[in-house]
C-alpha angles and dihedrals in degrees: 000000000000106000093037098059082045098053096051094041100049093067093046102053090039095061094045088052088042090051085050112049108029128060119211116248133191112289113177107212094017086151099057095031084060091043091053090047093051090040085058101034088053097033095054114107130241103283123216105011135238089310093050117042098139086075094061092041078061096050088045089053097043084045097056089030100053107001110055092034080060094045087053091050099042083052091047085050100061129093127231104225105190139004103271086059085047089054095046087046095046095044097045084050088062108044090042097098095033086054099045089048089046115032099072086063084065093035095061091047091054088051101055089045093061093042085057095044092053116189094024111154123226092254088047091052099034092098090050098044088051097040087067099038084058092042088048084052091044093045096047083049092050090049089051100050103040098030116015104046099035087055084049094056080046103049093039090059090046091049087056 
């Protein structure tokens, strides 16, 4: 119960501090700066081994305490040049909690699928693999649009 409240506190008061005490400046690139960052963050292997954990705990600390603020920042940072940028990042906006509610449900499905294919190679699982990244895209849009934006018009009426 620990961790998990403070798991689910830390970002949140991080980003509040981090709303209130920086100011955005001009980052050219921010885009492709915050997708580098991500790309290494998630593409760093376990650290340490199964005698050491506590050095990748570390990493994973230093990761979610330094790494992902400056990301945000970074992200906060960029600049939207036309209006096709402004859409995606509109749309993207909008999707991104329902995504993030909705996508472990499919993951977990993918994953099952490959334990019981073994010794299934990448190009042999990248339909699948794709398949559920566009049905995890379909589904947060569908949430969006039938549950989450629907509550907020309610709320917001209540609220009233």
């Amino acid at each position: 119960m620990r961790v998990g409240k403070t798991s689910t506190l830390f970002p949140f008061f991080a980003g509040l501090l981090l709303s209130r005490v920086s100011r955005p400046a001009y980052i050219k690139n921010a885009f492709l700066w915050c997708s580098l960052l991500v790309a290494v963050v998630l593409l760093m292997p376990r650290i340490g081994g199964a005698s050491h954990l506590w050095m990748n705990g570390l990493y994973e600390a230093f990761c979610i305490i330094i790494i992902f603020p400056l990301i945000v920042y970074i992200g906060a940072s960029g600049v939207v040049h036309n209006q096709t940028e402004n859409k995606i990042c509109k749309f993207m906006g909008d999707i991104s909690y329902p995504l993030y509610m909705t996508h472990y449900v499919l993951v977990y499905f993918y994953v099952a699928w490959v334990s019981n294919h073994p010794g299934i190679t990448l190009w042999q699982a990248l339909p699948t693999a794709l398949l559920t990244f566009s049905g995890a895209i379909v589904l947060a849009y569908v949430s969006l649009k039938l549950y989450d934006l629907p509550v907020r018009a309610w709320l917001r009426k209540r609220g009233k």
